[in-house]
Backbone as JSON, one array per atom type, in Angstrom:
{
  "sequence": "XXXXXXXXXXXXXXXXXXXXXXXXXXXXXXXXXXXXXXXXXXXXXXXXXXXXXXXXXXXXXXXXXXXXXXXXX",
  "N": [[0.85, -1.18, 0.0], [0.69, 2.13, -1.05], [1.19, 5.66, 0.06], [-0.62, 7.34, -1.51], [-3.04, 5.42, -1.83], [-3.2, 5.29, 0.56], [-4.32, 7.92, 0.6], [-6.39, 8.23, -1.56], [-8.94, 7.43, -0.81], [-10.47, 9.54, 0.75], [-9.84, 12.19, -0.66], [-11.33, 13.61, -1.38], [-13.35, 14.23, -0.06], [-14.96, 17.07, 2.23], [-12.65, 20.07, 3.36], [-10.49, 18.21, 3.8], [-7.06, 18.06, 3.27], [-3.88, 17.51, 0.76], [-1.02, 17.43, 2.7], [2.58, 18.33, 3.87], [4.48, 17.03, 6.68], [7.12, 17.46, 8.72], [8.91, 17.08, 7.05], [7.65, 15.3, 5.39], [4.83, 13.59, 3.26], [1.48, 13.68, 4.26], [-2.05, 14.29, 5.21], [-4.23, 16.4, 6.11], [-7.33, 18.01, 8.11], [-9.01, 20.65, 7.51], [-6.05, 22.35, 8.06], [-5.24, 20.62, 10.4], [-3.12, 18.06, 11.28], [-3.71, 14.87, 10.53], [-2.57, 12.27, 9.5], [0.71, 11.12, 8.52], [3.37, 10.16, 6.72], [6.15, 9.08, 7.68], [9.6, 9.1, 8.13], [10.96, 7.0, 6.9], [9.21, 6.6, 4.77], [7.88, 4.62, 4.86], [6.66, 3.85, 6.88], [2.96, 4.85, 8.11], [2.03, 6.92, 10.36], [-0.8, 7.72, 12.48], [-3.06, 9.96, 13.94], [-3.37, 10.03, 16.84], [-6.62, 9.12, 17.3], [-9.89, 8.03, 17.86], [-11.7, 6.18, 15.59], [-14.74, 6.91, 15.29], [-14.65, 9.08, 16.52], [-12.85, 10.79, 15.17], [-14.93, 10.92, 12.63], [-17.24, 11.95, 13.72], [-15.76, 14.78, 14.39], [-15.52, 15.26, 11.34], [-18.06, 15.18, 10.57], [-19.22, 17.82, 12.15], [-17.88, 19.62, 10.85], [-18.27, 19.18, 7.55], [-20.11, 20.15, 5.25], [-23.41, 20.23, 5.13], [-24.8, 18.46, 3.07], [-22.91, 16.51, 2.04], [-22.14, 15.66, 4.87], [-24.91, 14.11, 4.91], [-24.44, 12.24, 2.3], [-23.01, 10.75, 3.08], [-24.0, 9.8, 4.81], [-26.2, 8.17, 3.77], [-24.64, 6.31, 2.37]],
  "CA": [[0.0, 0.0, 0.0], [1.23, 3.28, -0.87], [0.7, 6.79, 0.43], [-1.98, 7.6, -2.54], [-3.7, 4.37, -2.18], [-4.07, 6.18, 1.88], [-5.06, 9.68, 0.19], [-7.34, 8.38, -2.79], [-10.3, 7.35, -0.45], [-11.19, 10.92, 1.55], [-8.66, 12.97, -0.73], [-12.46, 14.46, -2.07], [-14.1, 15.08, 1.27], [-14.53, 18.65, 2.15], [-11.81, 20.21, 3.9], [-8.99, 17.28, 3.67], [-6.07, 18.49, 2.42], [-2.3, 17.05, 1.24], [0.35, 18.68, 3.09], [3.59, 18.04, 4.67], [4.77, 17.51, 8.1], [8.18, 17.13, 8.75], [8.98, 16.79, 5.07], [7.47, 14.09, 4.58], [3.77, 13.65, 3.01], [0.89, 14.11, 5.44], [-3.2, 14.76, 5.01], [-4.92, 17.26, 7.44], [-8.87, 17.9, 8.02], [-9.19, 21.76, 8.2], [-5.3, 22.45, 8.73], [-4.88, 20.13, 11.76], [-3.1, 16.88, 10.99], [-4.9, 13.61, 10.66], [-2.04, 11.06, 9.27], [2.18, 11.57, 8.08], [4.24, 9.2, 6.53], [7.49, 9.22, 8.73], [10.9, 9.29, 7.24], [11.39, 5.67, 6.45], [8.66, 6.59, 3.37], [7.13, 3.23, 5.2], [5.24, 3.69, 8.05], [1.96, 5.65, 8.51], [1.74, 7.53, 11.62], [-1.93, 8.12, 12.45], [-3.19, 10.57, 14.75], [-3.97, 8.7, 17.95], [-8.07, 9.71, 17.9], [-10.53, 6.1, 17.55], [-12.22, 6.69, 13.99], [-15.82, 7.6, 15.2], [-14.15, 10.94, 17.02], [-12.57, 11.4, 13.78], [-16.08, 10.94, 12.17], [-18.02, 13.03, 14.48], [-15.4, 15.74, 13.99], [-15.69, 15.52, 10.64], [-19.81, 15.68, 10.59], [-19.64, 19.0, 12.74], [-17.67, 20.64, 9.68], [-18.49, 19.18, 6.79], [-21.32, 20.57, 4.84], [-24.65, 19.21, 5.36], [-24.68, 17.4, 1.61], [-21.53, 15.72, 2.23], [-22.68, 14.22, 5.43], [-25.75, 13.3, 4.12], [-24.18, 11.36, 1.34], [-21.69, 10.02, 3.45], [-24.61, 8.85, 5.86], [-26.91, 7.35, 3.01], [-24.43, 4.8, 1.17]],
  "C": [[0.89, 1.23, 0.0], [0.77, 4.4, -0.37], [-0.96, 7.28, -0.45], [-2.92, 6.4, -2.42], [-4.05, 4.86, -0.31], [-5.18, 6.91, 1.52], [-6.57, 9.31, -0.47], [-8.92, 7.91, -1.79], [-11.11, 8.66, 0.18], [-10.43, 12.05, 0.74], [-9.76, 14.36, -1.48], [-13.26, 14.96, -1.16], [-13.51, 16.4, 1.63], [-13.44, 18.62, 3.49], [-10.31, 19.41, 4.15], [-8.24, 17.93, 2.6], [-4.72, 17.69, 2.63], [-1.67, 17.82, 1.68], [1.49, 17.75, 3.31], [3.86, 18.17, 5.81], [6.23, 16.59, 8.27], [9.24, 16.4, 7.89], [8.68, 15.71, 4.82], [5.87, 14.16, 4.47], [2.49, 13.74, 3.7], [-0.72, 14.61, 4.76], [-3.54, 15.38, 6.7], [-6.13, 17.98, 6.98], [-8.35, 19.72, 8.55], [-7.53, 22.64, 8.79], [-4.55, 21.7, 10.09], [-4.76, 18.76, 11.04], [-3.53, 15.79, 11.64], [-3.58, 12.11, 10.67], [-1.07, 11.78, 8.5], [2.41, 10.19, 7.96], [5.56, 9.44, 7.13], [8.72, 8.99, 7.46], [11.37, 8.57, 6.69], [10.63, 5.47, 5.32], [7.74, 5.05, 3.77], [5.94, 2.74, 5.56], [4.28, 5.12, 7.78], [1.57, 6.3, 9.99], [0.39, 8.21, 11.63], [-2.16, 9.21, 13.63], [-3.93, 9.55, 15.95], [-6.08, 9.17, 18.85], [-8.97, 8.22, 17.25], [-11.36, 7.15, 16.56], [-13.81, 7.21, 14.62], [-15.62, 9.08, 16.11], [-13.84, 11.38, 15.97], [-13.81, 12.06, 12.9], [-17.01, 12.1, 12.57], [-17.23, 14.32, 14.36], [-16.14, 16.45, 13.11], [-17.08, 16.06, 10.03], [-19.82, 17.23, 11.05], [-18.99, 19.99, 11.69], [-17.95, 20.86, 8.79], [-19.75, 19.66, 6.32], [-22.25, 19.56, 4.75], [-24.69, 17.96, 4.34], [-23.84, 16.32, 2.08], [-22.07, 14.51, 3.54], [-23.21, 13.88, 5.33], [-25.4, 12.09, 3.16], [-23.85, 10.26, 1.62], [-22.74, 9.0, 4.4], [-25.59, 7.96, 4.96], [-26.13, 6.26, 2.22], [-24.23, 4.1, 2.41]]
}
């Protein structure tokens, strides 16, 4: 699994963006990072939050549509 094969599932939800953190590749919700690839280009370093905090974040920002969509498939 590569970095893009991370990105390509949320890389269309609002507010996710690619960045960098600590030169190495990195997505962040709103400016605040979510997940970095570390220096070994290997590992995935996740942010240490259990996915339905993530989720529920993400609901309180995203535009209504979006979670809608996201809650009907």
């Amino acid at each position: 699994m590569t970095f893009d094969d991370v990105l390509a599932p949320v890389a269309d939800l609002p507010g996710i963006e690619e960045a960098t953190s600590y030169g190495t590749r990195a997505v962040k919700v709103r400016g605040k990072l979510v997940a970095r690839l570390k220096v070994d280009d290997d590992t995935l370093a996740i942010l240490g939050v259990p996915l339905d905090e993530l989720l529920r974040r993400w609901r309180e920002v995203a535009p209504r549509k979006f979670v809608q969509m996201f809650e009907d498939r």
